[in-house]
Legacy VTK file of the C-alpha trace (Angstrom):
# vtk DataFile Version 3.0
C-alpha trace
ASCII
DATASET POLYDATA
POINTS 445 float
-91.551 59.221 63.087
-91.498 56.864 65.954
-93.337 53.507 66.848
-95.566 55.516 69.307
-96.190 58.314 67.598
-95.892 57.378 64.230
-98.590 60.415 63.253
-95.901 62.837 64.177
-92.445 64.055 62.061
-90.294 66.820 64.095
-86.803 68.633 63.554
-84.741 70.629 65.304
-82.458 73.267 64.200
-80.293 75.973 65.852
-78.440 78.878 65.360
-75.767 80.739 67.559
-77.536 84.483 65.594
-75.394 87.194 64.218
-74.180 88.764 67.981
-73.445 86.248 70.744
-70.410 84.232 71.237
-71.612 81.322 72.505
-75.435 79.207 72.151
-77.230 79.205 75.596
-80.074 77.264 73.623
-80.796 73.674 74.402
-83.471 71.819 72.728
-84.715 68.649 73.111
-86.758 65.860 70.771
-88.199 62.735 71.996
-90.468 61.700 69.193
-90.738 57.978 70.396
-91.898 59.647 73.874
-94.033 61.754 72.377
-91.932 65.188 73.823
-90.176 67.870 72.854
-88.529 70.806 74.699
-86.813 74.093 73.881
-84.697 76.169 76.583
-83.081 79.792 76.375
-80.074 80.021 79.293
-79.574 83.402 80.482
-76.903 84.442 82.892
-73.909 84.839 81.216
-70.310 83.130 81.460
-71.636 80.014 80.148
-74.151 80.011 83.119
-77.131 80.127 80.997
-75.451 77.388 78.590
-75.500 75.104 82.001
-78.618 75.995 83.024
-80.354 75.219 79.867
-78.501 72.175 79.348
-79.523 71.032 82.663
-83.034 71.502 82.353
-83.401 69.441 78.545
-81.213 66.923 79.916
-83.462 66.333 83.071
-86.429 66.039 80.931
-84.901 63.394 78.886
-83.852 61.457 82.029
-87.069 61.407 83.614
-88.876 59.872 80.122
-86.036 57.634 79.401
-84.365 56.445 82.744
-86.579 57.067 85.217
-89.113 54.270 86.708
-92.517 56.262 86.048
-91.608 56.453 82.028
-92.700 53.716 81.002
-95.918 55.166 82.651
-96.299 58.551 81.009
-98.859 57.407 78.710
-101.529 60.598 79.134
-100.857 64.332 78.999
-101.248 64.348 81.936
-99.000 62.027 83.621
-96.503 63.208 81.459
-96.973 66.771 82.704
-96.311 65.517 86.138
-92.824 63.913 85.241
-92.267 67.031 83.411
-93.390 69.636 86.418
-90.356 66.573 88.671
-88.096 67.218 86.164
-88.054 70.720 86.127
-87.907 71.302 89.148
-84.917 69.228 89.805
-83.453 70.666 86.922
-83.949 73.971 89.244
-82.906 72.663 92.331
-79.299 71.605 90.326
-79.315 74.844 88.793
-79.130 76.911 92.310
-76.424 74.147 93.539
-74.522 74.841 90.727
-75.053 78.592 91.257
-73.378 78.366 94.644
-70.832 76.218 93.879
-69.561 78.667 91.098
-70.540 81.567 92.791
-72.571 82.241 90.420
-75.265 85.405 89.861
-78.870 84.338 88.416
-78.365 81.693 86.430
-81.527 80.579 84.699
-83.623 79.332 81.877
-87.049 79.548 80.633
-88.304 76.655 79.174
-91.215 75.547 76.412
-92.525 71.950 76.266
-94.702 70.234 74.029
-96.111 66.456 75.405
-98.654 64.237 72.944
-101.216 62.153 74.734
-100.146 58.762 73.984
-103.609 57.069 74.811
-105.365 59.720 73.003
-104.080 60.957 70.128
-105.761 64.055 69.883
-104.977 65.651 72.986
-101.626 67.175 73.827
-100.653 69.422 76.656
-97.897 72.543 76.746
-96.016 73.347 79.992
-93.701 76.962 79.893
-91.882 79.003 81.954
-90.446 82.066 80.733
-90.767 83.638 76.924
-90.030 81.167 75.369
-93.009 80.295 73.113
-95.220 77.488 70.969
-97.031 78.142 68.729
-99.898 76.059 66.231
-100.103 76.711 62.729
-103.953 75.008 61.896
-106.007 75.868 58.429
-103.974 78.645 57.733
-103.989 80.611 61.466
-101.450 80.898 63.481
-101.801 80.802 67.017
-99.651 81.640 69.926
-100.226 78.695 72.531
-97.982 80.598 75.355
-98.376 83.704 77.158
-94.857 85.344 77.623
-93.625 85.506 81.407
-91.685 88.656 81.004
-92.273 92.765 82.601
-93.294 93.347 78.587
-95.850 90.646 78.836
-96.992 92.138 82.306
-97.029 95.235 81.538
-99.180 94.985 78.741
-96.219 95.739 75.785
-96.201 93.983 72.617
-92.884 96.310 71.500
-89.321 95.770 73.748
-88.840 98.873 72.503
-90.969 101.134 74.362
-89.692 99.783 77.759
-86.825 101.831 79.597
-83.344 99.809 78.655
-83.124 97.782 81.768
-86.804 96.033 81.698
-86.298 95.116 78.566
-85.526 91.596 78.182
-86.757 90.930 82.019
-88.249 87.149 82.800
-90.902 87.287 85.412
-90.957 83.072 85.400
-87.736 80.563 84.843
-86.559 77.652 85.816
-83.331 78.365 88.422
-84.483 80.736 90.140
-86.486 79.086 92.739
-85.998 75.346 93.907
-89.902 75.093 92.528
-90.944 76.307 89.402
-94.135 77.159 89.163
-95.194 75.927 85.145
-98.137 77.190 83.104
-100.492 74.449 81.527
-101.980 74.806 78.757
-104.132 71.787 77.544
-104.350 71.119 73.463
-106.427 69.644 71.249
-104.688 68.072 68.229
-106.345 67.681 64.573
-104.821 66.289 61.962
-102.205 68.483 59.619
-101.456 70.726 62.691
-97.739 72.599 63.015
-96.604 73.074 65.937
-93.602 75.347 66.448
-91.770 75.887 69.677
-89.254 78.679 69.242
-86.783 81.146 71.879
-87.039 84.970 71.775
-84.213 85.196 69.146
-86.605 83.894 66.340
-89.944 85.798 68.203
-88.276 89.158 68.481
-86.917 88.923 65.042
-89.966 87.596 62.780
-93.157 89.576 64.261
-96.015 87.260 64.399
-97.748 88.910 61.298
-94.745 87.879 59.498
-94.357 84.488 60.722
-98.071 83.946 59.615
-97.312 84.989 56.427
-94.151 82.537 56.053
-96.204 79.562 57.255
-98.779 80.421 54.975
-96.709 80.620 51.719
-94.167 77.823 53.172
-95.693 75.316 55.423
-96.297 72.996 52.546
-92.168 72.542 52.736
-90.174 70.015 54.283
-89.701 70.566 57.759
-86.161 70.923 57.307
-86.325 72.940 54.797
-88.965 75.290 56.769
-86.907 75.243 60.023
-84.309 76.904 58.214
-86.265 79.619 56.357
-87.276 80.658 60.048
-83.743 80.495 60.861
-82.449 82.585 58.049
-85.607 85.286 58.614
-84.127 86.193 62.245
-80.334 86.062 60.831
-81.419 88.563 58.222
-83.833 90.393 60.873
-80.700 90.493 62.886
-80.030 87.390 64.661
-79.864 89.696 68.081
-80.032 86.315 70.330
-79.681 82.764 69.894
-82.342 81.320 67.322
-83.870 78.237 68.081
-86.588 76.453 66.109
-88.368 72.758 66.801
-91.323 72.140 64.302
-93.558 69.304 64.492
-95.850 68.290 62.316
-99.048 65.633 62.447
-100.200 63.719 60.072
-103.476 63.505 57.929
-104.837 60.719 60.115
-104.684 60.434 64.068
-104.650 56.631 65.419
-107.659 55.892 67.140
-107.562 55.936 71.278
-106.506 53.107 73.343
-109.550 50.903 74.401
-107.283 49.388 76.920
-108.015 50.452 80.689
-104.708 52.846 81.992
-101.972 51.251 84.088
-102.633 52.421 87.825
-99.218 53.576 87.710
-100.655 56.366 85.197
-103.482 57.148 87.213
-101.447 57.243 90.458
-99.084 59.763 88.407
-102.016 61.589 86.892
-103.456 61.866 90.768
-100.296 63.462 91.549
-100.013 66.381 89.792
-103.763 67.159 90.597
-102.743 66.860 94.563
-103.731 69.318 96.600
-100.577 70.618 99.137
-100.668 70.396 102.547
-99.100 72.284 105.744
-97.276 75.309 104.539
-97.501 74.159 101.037
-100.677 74.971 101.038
-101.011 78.387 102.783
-98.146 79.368 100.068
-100.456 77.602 97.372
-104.065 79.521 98.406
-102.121 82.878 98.892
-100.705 82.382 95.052
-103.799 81.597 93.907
-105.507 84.504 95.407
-103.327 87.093 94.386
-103.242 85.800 90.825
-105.934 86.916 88.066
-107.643 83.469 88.048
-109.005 83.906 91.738
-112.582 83.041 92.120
-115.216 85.628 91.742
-115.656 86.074 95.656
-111.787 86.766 96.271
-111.640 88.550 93.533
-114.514 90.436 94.734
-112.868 90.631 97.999
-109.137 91.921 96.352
-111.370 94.499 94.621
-112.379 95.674 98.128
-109.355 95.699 99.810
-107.675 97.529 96.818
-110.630 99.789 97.077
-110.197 100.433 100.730
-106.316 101.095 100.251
-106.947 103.692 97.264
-110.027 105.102 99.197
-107.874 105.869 102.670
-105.354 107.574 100.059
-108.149 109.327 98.393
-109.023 110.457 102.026
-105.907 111.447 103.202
-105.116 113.356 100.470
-108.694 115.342 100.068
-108.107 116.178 104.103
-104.122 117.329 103.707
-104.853 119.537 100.917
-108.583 120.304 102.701
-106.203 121.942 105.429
-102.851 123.092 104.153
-103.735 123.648 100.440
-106.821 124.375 99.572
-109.245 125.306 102.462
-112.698 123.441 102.625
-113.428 122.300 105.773
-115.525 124.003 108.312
-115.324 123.723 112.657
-118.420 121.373 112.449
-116.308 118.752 110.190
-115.420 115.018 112.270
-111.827 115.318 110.791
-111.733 118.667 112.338
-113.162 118.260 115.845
-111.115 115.213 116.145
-107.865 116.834 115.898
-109.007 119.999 117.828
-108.293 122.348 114.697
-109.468 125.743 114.136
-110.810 125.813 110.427
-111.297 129.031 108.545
-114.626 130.543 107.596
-115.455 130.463 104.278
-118.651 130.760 102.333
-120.624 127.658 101.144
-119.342 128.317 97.502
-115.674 128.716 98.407
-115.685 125.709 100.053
-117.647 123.391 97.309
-114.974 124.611 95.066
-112.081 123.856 97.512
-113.576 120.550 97.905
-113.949 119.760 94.403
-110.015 120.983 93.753
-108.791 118.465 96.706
-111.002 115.979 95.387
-108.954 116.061 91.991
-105.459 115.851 93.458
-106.621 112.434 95.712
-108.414 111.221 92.769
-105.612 111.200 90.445
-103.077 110.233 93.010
-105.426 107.747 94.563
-106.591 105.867 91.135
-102.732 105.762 89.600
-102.198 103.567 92.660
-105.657 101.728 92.354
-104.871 100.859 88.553
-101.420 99.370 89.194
-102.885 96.897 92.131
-105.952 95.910 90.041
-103.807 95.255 86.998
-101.230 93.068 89.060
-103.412 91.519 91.325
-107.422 91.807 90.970
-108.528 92.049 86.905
-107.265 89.908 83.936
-105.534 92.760 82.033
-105.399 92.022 77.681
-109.062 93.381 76.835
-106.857 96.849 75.331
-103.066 97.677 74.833
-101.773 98.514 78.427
-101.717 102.614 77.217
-105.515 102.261 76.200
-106.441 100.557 79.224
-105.116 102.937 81.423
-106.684 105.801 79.797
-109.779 104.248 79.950
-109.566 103.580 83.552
-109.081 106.984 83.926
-112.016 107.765 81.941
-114.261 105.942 83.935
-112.858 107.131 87.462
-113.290 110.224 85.621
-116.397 109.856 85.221
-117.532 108.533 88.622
-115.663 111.715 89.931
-117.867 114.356 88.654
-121.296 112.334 89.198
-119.789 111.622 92.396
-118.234 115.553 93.009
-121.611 117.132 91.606
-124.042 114.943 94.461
-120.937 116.026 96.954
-121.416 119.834 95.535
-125.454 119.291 95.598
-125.165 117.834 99.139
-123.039 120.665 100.335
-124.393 123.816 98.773
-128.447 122.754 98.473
-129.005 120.163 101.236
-126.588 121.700 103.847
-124.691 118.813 104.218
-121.472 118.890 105.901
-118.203 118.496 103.690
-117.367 114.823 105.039
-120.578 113.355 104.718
-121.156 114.746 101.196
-117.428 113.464 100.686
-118.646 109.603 101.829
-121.545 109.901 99.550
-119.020 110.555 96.231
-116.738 108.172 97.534
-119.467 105.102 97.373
-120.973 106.340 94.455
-117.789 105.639 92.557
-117.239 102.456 94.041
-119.896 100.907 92.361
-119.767 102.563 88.895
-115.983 101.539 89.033
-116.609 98.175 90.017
-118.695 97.289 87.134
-116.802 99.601 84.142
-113.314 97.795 85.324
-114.277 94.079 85.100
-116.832 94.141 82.529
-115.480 97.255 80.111
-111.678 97.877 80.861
-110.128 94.297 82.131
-110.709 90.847 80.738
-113.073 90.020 84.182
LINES 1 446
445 0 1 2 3 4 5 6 7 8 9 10 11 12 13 14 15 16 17 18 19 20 21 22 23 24 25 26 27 28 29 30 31 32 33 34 35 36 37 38 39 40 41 42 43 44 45 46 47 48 49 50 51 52 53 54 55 56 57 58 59 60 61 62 63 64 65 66 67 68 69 70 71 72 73 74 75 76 77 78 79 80 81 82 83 84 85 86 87 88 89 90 91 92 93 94 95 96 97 98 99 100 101 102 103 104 105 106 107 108 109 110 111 112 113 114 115 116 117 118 119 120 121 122 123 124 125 126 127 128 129 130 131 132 133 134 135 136 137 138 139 140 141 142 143 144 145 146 147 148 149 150 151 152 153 154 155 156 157 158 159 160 161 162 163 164 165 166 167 168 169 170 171 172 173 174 175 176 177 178 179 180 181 182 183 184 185 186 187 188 189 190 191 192 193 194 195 196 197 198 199 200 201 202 203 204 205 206 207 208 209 210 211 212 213 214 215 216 217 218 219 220 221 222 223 224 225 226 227 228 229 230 231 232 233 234 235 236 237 238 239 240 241 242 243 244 245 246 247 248 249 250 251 252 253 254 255 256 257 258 259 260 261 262 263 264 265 266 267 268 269 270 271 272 273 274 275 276 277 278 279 280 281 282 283 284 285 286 287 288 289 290 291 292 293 294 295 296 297 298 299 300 301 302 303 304 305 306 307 308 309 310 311 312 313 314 315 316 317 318 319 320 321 322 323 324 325 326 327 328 329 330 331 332 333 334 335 336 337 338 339 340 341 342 343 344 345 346 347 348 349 350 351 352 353 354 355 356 357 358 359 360 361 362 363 364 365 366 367 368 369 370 371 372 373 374 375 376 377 378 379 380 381 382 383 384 385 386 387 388 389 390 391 392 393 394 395 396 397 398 399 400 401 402 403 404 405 406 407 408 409 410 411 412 413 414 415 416 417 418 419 420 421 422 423 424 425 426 427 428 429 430 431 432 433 434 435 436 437 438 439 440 441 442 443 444
């Protein structure tokens, strides 16, 4: 415990595992600041020790030497020396990088910060897969999503990737002079667990089984429970580095500070809500926009412009195979008097038929490509397993392919349309039947 944060008890403990030579983990405990930090190097030749080592240390300096610590008295001006600290923690990374000629050096990074005005608040700030987690009335829940290909691709299992994604970090801290750090507010009750943790204790103790171990255990001394977690990786396997920091709260949170914040606190609280300027802030709106928490217009918008793109490949494909594989159109077509071709006659059947047999090819070609832009850059994928989810968007294209093929066949065969206007009429009839099925049924919105 610690004058400040008497309400909290935390331990540390780390392992080199059963395979590596040397411990690229760093962790960090601050209790009388209220912080505490876990970081998994990766790089190799001792470049992922240095650039984890960098990254705990520059935490520590900025809320013990640096002017604004004294300051960090709310999660959220203590998320702002945390989102400096990182990033110079990046910036030394790189310089040592070069210096070394060095390959990729890197880190992810996990941090927990306690509100020290208000007790029951707490923020968490992660890069990478490294994780936290809370352990609250007998639940465990995972705090952090995982920056990693797995993670993006929707994988819960390493396993089923191809050898070289697995293991791949989408998000670190070394990599970029800025790193760009999830936030992830909390709100703390009395008799919570918290447990920050690398991948060598994750991928080793499922998160079924690490429920089940809190469960029976959690009632231990900390010590004593930060080295059953230890020992269940080492006997899982200890592939990786293990590395476990526990904290625990007490029965009774302090009561908030009546006293008015120190404009120092505010000032630092106003900075890390600060909106960028110049080319900060093109870079910052064109993030934002291509990320999965874009507002409902721009998502709207994305959704469109995907649309467009897998529409114009929908197009070009019905037409190529419309002319060199399977003949459908006729002289009268736009696509044909355009280009001055000679089409084939064929009766009005043959040609529904064709049609319906180009259609397939662009719509399977055409909604692969759709799915993989509206999972990376329109819809909040996690509503289904990534295999389930694709299926079902497939489904539902599926779907809005025949209603949409049998008006195109009806408009052809019974109304005498021509083949591209009956094309344009399936075309925006699945538009809107996908539109609704993909943000309300197969993403998360």
């Amino acid at each position: 415990m610690s004058e400040a944060f008497p309400y909290l008890t935390a331990v540390v403990l780390s392992d080199i595992g059963c395979r590596r030579e040397n411990n690229e983990d760093a962790v960090l405990s601050l209790p009388q600041c209220g912080v505490f930090a876990v970081a998994d190097g990766m790089g190799g030749a001792a470049a992922g020790e240095v650039a984890s080592r960098f990254t705990v240390e520059a935490i520590r300096d900025a809320f013990t030497r640096s002017p604004d610590a004294p300051f960090a008295l709310t999660a959220e001006s203590s998320a702002r020396l945390l989102v400096r600290a990182v990033n110079d923690a990046s910036q030394a990374i790189k310089a040592y990088a070069a210096a070394h000629s060095l390959a990729g050096p890197g880190t992810t990074v996990v941090v927990l910060a306690f509100d020290r005005a208000t007790p029951a608040r707490a923020c968490v700030l992660h890069a990478g897969d490294s994780r936290a987690y809370r352990f609250r009335d007998g639940l465990l829940s995972q705090l952090t999503a995982d920056h990693s290909l797995a993670a993006a691709a929707g994988v819960t299992e390493e396993e089923r990737l191809p050898m070289r994604f697995r293991g791949v970090i989408t998000r670190a801290v070394g990599l970029a002079p800025d790193v760009e750090l999830e936030r992830t507010a909390l709100a703390v009750r009395p008799n919570d667990l918290y447990l920050l943790c690398t991948d060598g204790l994750s991928k080793m103790v499922p998160d079924p089984q690490l429920a089940a171990l809190l469960t029976r255990e959690s009632g231990r001394p900390l010590e004593e429970l930060a080295q059953l977690l230890i020992d269940h990786a080492l006997h899982a396997g200890g592939e990786d580095n293990v590395s476990v920091l526990l904290v625990r709260v007490a029965d009774r949170l302090p009561p908030a500070a009546d006293a008015p914040l120190p404009r120092q606190t505010r000032l630092l609280e106003n900075e890390l809500q600060a909106q960028p300027t110049g080319v900060a802030l093109l870079k910052e709106i064109i993030r934002k926009s291509l990320s999965h928490d874009a507002p409902p217009l721009v998502q709207f918008i994305k959704y469109g412009v995907v649309g467009g793109m897998a529409t114009a490949l929908h197009i070009v494909t019905f037409f190529l195979c419309g002319w060199l594989l399977l003949p459908c159109l006729t002289q009268d077509d736009i696509a044909v008097r355009l280009l001055g071709l000679t089409a084939p006659v064929l009766t009005p059947s043959t040609r529904a038929w064709n049609a319906g047999f180009c259609n397939a090819i662009g719509f399977v070609l055409s909604n692969t490509f759709c799915y993989v832009l509206n999972r990376l850059f329109v819809f909040k994928p996690g509503r289904h397993h990534w295999v389930t989810e694709f299926l079902l968007f497939f489904a539902v294209s599926g779907i809005s392919m025949v209603l949409g093929t049998a008006i195109q066949t009806f408009l052809i065969t019974q109304a005498g349309f021509q083949t591209t206007p009956a094309f344009g009429a399936n075309i925006v009839c699945a538009l809107f039947i996908n539109y609704a099925m993909r943000k309300f049924v197969i993403f998360k919105g």
